[in-house]
N, C-alpha and C positions, 0 to 999 in steps of 0.2 A: 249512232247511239250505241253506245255499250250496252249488251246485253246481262239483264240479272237475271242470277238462276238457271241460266240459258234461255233463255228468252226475251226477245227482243220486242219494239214497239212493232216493226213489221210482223213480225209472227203473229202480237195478237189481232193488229187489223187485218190479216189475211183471215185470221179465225172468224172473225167478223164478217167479212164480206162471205165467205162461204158457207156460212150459217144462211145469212137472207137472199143469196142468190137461191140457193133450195127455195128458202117460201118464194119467191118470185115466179119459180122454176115448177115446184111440185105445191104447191099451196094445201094438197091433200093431204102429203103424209104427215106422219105425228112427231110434232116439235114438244119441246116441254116446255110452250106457253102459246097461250090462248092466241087463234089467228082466226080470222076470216069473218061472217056475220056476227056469229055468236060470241065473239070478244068486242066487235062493233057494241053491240045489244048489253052487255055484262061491263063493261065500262061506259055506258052511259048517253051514247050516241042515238038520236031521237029518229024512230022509227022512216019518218019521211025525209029523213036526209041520207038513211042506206039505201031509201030506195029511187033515188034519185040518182047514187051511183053505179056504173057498170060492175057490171057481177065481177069479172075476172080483176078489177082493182077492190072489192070490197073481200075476193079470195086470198089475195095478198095482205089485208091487214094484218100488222102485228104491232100494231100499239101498244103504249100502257097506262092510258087514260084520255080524255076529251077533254083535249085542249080548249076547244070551242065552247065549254063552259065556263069561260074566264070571261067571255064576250068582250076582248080586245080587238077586234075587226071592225072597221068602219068603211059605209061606201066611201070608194073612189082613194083606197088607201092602195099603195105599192105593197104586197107580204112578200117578204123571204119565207117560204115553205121548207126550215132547216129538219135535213132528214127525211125528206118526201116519201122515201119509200116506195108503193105502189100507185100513191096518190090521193084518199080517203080524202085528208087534210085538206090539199091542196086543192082539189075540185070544190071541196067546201069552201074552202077561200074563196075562190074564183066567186063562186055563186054568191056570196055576201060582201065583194067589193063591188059587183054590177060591174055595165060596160064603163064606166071612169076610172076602175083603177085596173090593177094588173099583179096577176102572182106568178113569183120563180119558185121554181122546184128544185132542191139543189139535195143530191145524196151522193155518196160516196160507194156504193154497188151498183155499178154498169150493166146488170141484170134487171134492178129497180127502174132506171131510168130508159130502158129499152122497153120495158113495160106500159110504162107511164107513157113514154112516148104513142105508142100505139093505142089506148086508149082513152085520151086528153081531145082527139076530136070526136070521137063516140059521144061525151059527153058535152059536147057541145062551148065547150068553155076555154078561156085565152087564156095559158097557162106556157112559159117560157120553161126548159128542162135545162137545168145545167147540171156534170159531176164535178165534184168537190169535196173537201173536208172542209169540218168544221172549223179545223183549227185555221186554216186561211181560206177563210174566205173570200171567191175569186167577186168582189164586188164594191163599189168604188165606198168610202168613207159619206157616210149622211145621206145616203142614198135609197132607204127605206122607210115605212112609217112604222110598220110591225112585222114580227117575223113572229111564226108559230111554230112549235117541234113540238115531238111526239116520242120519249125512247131512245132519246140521241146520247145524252151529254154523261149518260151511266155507260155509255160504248164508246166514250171516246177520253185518250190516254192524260191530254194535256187540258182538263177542266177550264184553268183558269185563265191561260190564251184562248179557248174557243169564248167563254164569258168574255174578254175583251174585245172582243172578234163582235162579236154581238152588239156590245157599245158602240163600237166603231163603227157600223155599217147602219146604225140605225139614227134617226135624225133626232137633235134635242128635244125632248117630249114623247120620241115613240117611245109605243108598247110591245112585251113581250108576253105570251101566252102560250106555255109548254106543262106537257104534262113528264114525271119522268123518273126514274125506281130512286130511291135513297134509301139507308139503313139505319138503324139505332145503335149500330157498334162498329167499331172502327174494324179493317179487313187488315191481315196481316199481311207483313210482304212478302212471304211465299206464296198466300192467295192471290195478290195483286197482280203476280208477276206472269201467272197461269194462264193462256189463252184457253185453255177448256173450261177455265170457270168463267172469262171473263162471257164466254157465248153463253153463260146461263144468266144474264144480265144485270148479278148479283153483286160482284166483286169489284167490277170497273163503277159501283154508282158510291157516291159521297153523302157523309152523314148530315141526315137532314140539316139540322141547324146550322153544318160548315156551309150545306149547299145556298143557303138562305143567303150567310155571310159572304160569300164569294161577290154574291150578288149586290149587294149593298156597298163590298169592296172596290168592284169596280164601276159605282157610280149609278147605279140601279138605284130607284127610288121608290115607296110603296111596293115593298116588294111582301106579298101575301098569299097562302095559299087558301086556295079554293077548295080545294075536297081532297079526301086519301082515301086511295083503296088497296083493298087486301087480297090485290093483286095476284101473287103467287100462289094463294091460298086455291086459286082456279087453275092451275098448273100439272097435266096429265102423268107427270114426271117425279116420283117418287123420290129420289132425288133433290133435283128443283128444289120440290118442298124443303127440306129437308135440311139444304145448304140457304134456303133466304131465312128460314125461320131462325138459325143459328147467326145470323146476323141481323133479325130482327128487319128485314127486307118489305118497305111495301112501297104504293105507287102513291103520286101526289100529283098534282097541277096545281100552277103558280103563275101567278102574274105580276108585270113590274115596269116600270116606268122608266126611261134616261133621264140623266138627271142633264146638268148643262156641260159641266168639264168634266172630263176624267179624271180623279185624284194622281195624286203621286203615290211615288213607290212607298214612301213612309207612310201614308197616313191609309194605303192599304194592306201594310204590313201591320200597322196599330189593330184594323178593323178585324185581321184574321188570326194572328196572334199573340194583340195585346194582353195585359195581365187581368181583363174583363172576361177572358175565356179560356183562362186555367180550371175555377171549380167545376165547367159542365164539362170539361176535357177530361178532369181527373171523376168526374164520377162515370164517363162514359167507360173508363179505361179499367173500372172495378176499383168505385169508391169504399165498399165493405172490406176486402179484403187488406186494401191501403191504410182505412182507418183501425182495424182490428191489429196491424202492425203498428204502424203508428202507438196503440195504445201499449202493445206489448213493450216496445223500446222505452215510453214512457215509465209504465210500472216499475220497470226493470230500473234502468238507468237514472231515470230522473229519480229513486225513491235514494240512488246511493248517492247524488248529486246532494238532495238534500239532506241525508244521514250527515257528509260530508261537511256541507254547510254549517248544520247548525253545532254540530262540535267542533267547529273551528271557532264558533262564537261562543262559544259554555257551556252549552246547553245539553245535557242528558237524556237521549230520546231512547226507549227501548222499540224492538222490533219483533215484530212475529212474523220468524221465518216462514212458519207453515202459508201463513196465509201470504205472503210476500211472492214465496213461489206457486201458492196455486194460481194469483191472479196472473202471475207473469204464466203460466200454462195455458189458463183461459184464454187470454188471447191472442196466444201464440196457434192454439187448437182452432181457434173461431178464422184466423187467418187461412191455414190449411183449408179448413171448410170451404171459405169463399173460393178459394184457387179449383178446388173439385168440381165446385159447382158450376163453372165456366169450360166442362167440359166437351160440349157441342161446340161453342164456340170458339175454345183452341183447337179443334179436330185435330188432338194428339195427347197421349197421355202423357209424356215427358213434363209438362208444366205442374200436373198431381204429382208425380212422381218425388219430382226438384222439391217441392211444399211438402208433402209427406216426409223427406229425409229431413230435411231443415226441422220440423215440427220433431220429429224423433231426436235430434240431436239436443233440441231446446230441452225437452224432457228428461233426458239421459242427466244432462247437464243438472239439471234441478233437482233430482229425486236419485240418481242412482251414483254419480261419480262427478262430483264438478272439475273440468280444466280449463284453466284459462285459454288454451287452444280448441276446444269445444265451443 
């Protein structure tokens, strides 16, 4: 893979795996997101099921919500445990498939899974450990009934082959039950490309409503979520805060069904982006600002289009300049505005800057010196 930015997809899973090797490693020191009991307990996890788990796998938690409030686990079901982590999940599996069925643990930090390893018979429970990514999943086609994650698919590069990956390995009619960060604003690609942000679990996750669509894209059915939490909001990390709130960052769990085939490339290219998902794109992307341009070209342009017009047909129209260029001001200014106001979330001044001069030239142009090169 070509590297953007300088950096590459190895870089940022290496940022990744070195992040939760520490919690796996030091579970004590301070991350900038909620780990251990007290993030058990604050996302939702019911008292006598932490205490049912070994301490040193409940010190490793670093979820971002209770999966197992979707209650998609059934006795005597096979789970893929994607993203195992310490184990939380997975022991909980275990305990809610009985002795008929059977759960795999499968993560991608070899830190995680040396953990888990070691205490998977502590707790008494059949629980199979494998490493891997998401993105291939080393597991045969139809060969599960449900997989649960916890925190995965906002950490990992290629969304939409791990979503496939999913379909594929789950049998027609399973279920999926994960909890897992998304944002309200789309991440730029110099954020994207960042592994230090991507470890703040912010930048690698997809905006809600895309995450929903992937899902429904690649043949998921009843795809619904269960609760959101305001997740970062509990984040020791000044910071943290600071960068999820600037994209609008919180936690969700979601549940969803396989459907029977996998679609085609078209008609999951229709689902993600047909002309059905242009207006929530374009208001996500800063509809105020678009529409306040938009209006200004209008005033402007359209008023000489139809000046144009109608004295090509006879007609005598008079004009009031004054007010022609204040409206064409207004919302040229109300555009400017919006662009300021997305200041958090360009974390740069140059986009106020660009709209500032732009707004100054419109002005210039209108009230002190008009050129047609202005």
């Amino acid at each position: 893979m070509v590297a953007i930015l300088g950096y590459s997809r190895e870089q940022i899973t290496e940022a990744v795996q070195d992040m939760y090797t520490a919690v796996a490693h030091t579970p004590d020191a301070r991350f900038h997101f909620p780990v251990g009991a007290p993030a058990c307990t604050l996302l939702g996890y019911a008292p006598e099921d932490i205490q049912r788990l070994p301490d040193p796998v409940v010190a490793s938690f670093a979820g971002v919500g209770c999966p197992h409030n979707c209650g998609m686990i059934r006795p005597g079901d096979r789970v893929l445990d994607l993203g195992a982590g310490a184990g939380v999940d997975a022991i909980l599996a275990s305990h809610r498939v009985g002795p008929e069925g059977c759960v795999l643990a499968l993560d991608l930090t070899a830190a995680m899974t040396r953990k888990l390893k070691d205490h998977v018979d502590q707790a008494g429970c059949d629980v199979s450990i494998i490493q891997g990514s998401a993105e291939r999943l080393p597991l045969a086609s139809e060969s599960v009934d449900c997989i649960t994650s916890n925190g995965v698919l906002n950490l990992v590069p290629d969304k939409r082959r791990a979503v496939t990956e999913l379909f594929r390995v789950l049998r027609p009619g399973g279920r999926v039950q994960l909890a897992d960060v998304v944002i309200h604003r789309p991440v730029t690609v110099d954020c994207h490309t960042d592994p230090r942000l991507w470890v703040e679990c912010v930048v690698g996750a997809t905006v809600d409503e895309d995450l929903l669509e992937l899902f429904r894209a690649s043949g998921f059915e009843d795809v619904d979520v269960v609760n959101r939490h305001d997740y970062f909001n509990h984040s020791p990390s000044t910071q943290t805060r600071d960068v999820a709130r600037g994209f609008g960052a919180y936690s969700l769990e979601l549940r969803a069904r396989r459907g029977g085939e996998a679609p085609g490339r078209l008609r999951q290219w229709w689902t993600l982006w047909g002309p059905q998902r242009w207006p929530d794109r374009v208001r996500r992307r800063g509809l105020a600002g678009m529409l306040s341009l938009v209006a200004a070209l209008l005033v402007c342009y359209g008023t000489l289009a139809a000046l144009g017009l109608l004295t090509m047909l006879g007609m005598g129209v008079s004009l009031n300049e004054t007010a022609w260029a204040g409206a064409i001001a207004l919302f040229a200014l109300l555009a400017v505005i919006a662009v300021a106001a997305g200041f958090r979330r360009h974390g740069s001044p140059w986009p106020g800057v660009l709209a500032a001069a732009g707004g100054a030239a419109v002005l210039y142009a209108l009230f002190v010196n008009y050129s047609l090169l202005v």
